[in-house]
VONUKOL-872703 format. One record per atom (N, C-alpha, C): y, z, x. Coordinates in steps of 0.02 Angstrom, whole numbers, plus 50000, padded with zeros to 5 digits. Layout:
YZX ...
***
This chain:
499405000050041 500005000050000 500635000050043 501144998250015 501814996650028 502125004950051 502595007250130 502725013150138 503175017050097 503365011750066 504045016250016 503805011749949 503005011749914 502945011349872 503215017349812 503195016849750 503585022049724 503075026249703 502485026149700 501865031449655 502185033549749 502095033049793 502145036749871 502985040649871 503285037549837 503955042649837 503925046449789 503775046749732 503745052049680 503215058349700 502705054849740 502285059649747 502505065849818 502915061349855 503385063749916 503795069049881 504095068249809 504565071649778 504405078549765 503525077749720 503525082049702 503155087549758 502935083249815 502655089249873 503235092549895 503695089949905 504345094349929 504665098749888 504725098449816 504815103349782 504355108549796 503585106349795 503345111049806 503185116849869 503375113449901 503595115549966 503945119249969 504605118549976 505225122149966 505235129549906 504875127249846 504885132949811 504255138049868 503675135749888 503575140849946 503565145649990 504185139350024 504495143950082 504985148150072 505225145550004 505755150249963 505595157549951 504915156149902 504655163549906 504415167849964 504195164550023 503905167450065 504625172350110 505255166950100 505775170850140 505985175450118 505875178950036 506165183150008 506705181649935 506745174149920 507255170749873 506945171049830 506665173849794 506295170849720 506665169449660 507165170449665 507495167249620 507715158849635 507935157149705 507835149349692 507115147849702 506505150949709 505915148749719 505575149649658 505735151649602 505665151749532 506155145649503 506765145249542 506885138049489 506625132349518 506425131749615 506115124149614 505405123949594 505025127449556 504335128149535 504355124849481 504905127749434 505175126949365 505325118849366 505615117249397 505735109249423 505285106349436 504875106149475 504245105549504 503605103449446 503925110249389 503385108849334 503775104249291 504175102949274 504535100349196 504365092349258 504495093249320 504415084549338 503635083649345 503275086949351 502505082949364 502355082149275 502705086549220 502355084749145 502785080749126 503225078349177 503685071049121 503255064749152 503135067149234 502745060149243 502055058749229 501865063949212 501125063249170 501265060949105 501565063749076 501585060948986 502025052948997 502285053649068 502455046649064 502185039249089 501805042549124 501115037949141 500405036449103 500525042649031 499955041949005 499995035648957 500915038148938 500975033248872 501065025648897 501515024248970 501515016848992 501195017649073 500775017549075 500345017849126 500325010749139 499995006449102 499995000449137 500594994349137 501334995849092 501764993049091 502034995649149 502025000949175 502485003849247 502025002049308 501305000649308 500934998749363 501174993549366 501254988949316 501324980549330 502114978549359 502254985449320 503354984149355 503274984749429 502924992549455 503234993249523 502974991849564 502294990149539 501594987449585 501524981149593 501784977549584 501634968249580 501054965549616 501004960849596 500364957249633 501004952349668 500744953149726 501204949649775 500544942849803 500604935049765 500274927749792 500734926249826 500364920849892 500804918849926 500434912149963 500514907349958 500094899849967 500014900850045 499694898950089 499714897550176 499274891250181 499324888850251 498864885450260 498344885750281 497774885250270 497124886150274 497084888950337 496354894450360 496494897950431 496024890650460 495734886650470 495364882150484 495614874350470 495474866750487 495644861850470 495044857650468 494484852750442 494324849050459 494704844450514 494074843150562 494104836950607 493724832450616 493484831650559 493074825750553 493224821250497 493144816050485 493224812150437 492544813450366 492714812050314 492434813750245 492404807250220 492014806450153 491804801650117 492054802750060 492484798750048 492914799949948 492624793749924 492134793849884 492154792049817 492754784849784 492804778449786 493404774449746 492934768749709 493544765849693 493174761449615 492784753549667 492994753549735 492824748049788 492244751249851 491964757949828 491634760849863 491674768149903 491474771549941 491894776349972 492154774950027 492664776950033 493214776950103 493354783450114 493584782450204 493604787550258 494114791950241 494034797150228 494734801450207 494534806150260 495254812250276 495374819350286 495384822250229 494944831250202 495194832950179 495834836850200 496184838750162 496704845550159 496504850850104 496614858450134 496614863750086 497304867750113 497184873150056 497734876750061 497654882050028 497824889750060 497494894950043 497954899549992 497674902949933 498104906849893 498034917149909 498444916949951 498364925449969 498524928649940 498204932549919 498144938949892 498734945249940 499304947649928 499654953049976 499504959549957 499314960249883 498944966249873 498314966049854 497884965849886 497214965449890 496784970849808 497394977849844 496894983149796 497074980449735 497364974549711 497344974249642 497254966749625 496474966649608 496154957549597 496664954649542 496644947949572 497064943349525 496604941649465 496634940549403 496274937649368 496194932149302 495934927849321 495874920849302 496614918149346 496644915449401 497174913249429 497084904649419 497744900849419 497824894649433 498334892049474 498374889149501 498914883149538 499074877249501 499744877249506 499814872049456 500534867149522 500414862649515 500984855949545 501414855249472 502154859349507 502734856349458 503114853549483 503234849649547 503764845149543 503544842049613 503874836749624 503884832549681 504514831149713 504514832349787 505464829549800 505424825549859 505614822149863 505704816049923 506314816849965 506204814550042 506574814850069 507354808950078 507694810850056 508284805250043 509004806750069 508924803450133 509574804750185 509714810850188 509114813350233 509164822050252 508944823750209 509094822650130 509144827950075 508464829050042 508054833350021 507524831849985 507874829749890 507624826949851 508034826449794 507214825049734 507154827249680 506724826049643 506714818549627 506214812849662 506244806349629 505904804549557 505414805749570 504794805349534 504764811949481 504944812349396 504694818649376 504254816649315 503814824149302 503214823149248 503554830149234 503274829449158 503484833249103 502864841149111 502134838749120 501834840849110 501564843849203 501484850649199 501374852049283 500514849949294 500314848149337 499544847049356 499264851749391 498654854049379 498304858849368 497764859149431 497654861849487 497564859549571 496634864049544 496314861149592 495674862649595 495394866449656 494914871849608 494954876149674 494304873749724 494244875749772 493694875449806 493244879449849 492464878049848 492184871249812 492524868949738 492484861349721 492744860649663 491964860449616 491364863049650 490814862249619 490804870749579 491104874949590 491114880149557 491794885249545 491784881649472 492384883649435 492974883649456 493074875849462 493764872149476 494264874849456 494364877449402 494804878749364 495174882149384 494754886849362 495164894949366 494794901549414 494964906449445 494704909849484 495024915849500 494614919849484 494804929049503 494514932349577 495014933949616 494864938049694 495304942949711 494894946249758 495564951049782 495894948449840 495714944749894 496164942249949 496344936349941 495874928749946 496184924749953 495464918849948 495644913149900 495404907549871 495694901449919 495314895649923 495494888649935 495734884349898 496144881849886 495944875849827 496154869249883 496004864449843 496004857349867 496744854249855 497084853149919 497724848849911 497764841749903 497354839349960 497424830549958 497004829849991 497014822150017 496484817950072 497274815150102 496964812950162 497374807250212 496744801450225 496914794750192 496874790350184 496854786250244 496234784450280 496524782350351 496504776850337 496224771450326 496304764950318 496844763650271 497144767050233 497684767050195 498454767150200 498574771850266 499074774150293 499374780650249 499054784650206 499144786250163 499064795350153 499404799050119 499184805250098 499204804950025 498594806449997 498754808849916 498594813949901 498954819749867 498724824749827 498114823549770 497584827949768 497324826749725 497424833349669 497064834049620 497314837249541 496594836349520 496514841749463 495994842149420 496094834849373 495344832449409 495354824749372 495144824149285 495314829649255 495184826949187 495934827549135 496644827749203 497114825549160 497284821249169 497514815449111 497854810149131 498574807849141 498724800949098 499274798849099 499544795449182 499864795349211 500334792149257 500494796249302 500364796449364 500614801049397 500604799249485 501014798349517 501424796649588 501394801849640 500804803349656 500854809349710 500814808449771 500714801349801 500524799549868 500984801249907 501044800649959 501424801150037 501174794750081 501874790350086 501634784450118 501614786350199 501194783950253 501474785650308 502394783850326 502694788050374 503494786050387 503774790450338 503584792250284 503714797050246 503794806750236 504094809950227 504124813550211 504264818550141 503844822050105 503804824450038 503554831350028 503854834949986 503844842049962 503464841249896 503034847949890 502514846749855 502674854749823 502874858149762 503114862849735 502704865649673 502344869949695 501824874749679 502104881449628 501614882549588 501694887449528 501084891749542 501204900549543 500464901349523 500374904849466 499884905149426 499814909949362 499174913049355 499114919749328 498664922749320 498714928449260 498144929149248 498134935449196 498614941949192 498574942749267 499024948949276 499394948549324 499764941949324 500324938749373 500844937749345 501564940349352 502054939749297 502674937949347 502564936449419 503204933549441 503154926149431 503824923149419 503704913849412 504044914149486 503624913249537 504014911349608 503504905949624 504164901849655 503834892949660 503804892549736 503094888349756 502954890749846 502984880249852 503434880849899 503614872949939 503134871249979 502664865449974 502174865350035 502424856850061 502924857550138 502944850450150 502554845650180 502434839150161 502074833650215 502404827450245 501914824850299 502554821350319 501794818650338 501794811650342 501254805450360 501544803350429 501434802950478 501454799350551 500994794350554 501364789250584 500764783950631 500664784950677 500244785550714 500244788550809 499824781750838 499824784750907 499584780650951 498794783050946 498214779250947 497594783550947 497404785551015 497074790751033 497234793351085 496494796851092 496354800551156 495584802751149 495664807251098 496114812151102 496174818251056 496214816650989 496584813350976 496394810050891 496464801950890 495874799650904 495834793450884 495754790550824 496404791150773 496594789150726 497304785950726 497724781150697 498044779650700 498704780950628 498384786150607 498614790150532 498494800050570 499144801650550 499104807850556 499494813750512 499344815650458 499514821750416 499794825750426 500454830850448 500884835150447 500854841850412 500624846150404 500654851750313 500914856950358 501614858350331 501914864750324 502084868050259 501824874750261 502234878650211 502744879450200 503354877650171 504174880550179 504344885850150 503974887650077 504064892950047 503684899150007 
***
């Protein structure tokens, strides 16, 4: 827990009252060591009757579940096989990890969701491309329960592939929504990719920036590819 969590300062509060009424009596004062007792008691039965009645509306205020997106502790270095309508082609995957900052308290039923896209445009990033509806990221494995997922530290889900014969990065999304949707990263490019998370007992809306940027390189012993993927977190 957090050092100046508040169940740790109240409880700081009431050891020092009790303390003090103590040493109070022990020095000979009993009259202020009869009123910090008196204090002592009227505050431990307000915060009991007040934890009994909102116990879990005041856990969820001062306790938060603190998510926070990173990038995976690991990367593939090898090339993968995706699946297309002309056969499979050579992809990279990408992942990207959802942490848990307070562990002692499991997230439950969590999702990732993609709400917006911003492109880079003379320095500026600026929203080009927008959808009404946010897309819904898959966790991984996507072989067990893509969807949605409850932990106490920290889940994978699936960001994109890099496209080597393509020049290409695309985000991928839980494939059973449709409609129209523009998520690639051409190489020469650079694009911000703006993340939502939600959960059962997740009540901050804080939006996490994950940037990419497509390079062409020289192929080289160290990566003999001529497509190379970028992923920073910004936020």
């Amino acid at each position: 827990m957090r050092c100046f969590h508040p169940y740790k300062i109240i409880g700081g509060l009431l050891l020092l009252l009790l303390g003090a009424s103590a040493w109070l009596h022990i020095s000979g004062r009993t009259i202020e060591a009869d009123f910090y007792l008196k204090v002592f008691s009227a505050f431990g039965v307000f915060c009991a009757v007040l934890f009994a009645l909102y116990g879990e509306a005041i856990k969820s205020f001062v306790d938060r579940i603190d998510l926070q997106i990173e990038l995976g502790e690991r990367s593939n270095n090898f090339l993968d096989l995706h699946p297309a309508d002309t056969g499979p082609v050579s992809v990279f995957c990408h992942h990207l990890r959802v942490i848990n900052k307070t562990p002692y308290r499991p997230v439950l039923n969590c999702r990732v969701w993609l709400v917006r896209i911003q492109d880079e445009v003379d320095n500026t990033f600026k929203e080009q491309f927008t959808f009404a509806v946010p897309r819904l990221m898959k966790w991984a494995p996507a072989e067990f329960s893509p969807e949605v997922r409850s932990f106490s530290e920290d889940q994978v889900f699936d960001f994109g592939y890099t496209y080597i014969g393509q020049d290409t990065f695309d985000v991928t999304y839980h494939n059973a929504q449709g409609g129209v949707f523009k998520g690639a990263c051409l190489a020469g490019h650079r694009r911000r990719y703006i993340f939502r998370i939600t959960a059962d007992n997740y009540i901050r809306s804080k939006l996490h920036t994950v940037e990419v940027r497509v390079l062409k390189t020289d192929a080289r012993t160290e990566w003999p590819y001529r497509i190379r993927t970028d992923i920073d977190v910004i936020t």
